[in-house]
C-alpha positions in Angstrom: -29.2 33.2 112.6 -27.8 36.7 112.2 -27.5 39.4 114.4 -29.6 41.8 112.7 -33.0 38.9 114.7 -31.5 40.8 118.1 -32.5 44.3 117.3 -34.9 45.8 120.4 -37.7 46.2 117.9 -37.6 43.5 115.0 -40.0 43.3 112.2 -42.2 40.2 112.8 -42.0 40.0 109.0 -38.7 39.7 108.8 -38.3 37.3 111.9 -41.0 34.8 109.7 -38.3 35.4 106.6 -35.0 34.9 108.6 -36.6 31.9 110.4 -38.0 30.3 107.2 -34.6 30.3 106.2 -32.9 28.9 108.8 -35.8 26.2 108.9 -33.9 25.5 105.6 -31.0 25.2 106.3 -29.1 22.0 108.2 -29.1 22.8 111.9 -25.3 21.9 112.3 -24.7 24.8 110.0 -26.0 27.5 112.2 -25.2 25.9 115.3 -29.2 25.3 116.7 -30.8 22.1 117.8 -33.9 21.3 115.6 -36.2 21.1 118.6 -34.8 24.5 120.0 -35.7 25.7 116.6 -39.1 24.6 116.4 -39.2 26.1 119.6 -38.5 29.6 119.1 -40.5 29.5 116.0 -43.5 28.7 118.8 -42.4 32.0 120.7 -42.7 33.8 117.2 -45.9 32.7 116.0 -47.2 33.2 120.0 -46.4 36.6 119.6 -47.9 37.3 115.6 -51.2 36.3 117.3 -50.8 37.8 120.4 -51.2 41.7 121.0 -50.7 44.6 118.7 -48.6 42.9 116.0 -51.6 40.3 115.7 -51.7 38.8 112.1 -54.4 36.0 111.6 -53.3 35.4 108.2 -50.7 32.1 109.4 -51.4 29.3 107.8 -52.5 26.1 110.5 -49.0 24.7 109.6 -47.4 27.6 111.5 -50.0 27.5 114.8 -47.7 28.3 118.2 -49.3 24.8 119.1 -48.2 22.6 116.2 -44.5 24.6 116.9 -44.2 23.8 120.6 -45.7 20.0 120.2 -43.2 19.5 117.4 -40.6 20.8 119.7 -41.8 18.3 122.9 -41.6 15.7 120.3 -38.0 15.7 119.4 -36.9 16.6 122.9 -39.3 15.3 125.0 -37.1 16.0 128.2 -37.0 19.5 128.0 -39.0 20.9 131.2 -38.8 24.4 129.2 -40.9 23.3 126.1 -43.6 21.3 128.7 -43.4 24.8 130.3 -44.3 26.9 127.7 -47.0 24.3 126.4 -48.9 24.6 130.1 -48.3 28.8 129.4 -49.8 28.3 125.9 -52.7 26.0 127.2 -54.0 28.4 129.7 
């Protein structure tokens, strides 16, 4: 992903565009493992339904709980997506 996602205040628009596209695209292009992608797509849709920037427009398909399971799925060993799934749960 480009540097303009590491800006103090992003858009969450823009973070939904920029990640759509690099959904899209083959992770060994942009140097990200799939499951850490799912992942930070969780942390983005946790915070579009969370707090001031709350949209409740997203479609089921983009749920921070479908991103975070799909991201224990492929890497089942990471202690830092069980983490963030407890986090979510409570």
């Amino acid at each position: 992903m480009d540097s303009s996602m590491c800006s103090s205040a992003p858009d969450p628009e823009m973070w939904i565009i920029q990640g759509t596209l690099a959904w899209r695209t083959p992770p060994v292009r942009i140097g990200i493992r799939p499951a850490e992608l799912f992942f930070q797509m969780h942390l983005l849709a946790r915070r579009l339904t969370e707090g001031s920037v709350a949209m409740s427009n997203l479609e089921p398909s983009t749920s921070p709980l479908r991103w975070i399971l799909q991201a224990i799925h492929i890497n089942p060993s990471c202690l830092r997506y069980w983490r963030a799934l407890l986090k979510f749960m409570e």
